[in-house]
N, C-alpha and C positions, 0 to 999 in steps of 0.2 A: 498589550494591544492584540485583540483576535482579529487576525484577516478573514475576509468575507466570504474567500472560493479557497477551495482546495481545486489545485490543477491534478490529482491522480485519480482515477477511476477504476473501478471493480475493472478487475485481470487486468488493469497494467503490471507491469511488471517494473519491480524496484529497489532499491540498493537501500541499504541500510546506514547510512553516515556516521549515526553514534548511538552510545549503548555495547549491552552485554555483544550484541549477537552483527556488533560492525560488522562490514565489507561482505556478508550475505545477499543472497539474493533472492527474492522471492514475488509469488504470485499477490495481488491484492483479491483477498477474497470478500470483504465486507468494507464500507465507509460509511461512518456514523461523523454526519455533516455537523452537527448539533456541538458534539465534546471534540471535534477536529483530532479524531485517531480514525485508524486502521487496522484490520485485521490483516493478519499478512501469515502465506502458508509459509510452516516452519521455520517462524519469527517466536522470537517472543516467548518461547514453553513455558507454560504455569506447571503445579504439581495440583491437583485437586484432589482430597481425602474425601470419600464418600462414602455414607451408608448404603447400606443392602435396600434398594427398593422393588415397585413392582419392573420396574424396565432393568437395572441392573441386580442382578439377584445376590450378587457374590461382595458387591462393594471393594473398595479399595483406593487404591492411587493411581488416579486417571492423566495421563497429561497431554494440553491439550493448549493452543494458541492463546493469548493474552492480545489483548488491542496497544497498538503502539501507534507515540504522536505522529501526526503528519509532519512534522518539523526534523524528524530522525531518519526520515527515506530522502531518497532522488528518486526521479522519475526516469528507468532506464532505454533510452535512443535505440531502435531496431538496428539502424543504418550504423551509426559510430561502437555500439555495442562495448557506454559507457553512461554514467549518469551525466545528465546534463539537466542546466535550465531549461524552461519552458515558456513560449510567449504567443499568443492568440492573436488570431489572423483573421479574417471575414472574408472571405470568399466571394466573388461575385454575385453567386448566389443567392447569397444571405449567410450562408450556413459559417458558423463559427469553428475553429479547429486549431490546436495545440503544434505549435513547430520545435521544433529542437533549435534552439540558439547559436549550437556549434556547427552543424552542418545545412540548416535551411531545412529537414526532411521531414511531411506533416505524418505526427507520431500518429492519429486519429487515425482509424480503419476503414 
């Protein structure tokens, strides 16, 4: 089953649940909605073997972020400064916005 929304956003900040690189913590730097992963700073390191081109002249082994599923983060609470659920709220306004389950505090800026 693919769910429809991913609740984390570029520079949330997020815990790693499972996988090599658990109980980390990192920036969201990319969401590709499409394949529901994330790039996540200093998640995930690949090793890339690369030829001498005209941008790297020297070639080598570069290593560098790999996309990890949305399903292996939490989405980390300012307030409780712990992974928690997340559950969307409307606003009087209109405006829609992300809560933390455990303490009520809207994670949105």
């Amino acid at each position: 089953m693919i769910r429809d929304t991913i609740n984390i956003k570029k520079d949330d900040k997020v815990k790693v649940i499972a996988g090599k690189d658990k109980g980390k913590v990192g920036k969201v730097l990319k969401v590709i909605g499409k394949k529901n992963r994330l790039l996540v700073e200093n998640i995930n390191i690949m090793k890339r073997h690369t030829k001498p081109n005209a941008e790297n002249r020297q070639g080598g082994i570069l290593e560098r972020e790999a996309t990890i599923h949305w399903s292996n983060v939490m989405l980390m609470c300012n307030k409780c400064i712990e992974p928690v659920r997340v559950k969307t709220k409307t606003l009087d306004d209109g405006k829609k916005v992300r809560i933390c389950r455990k303490c009520s505090e809207i994670i949105d800026a």
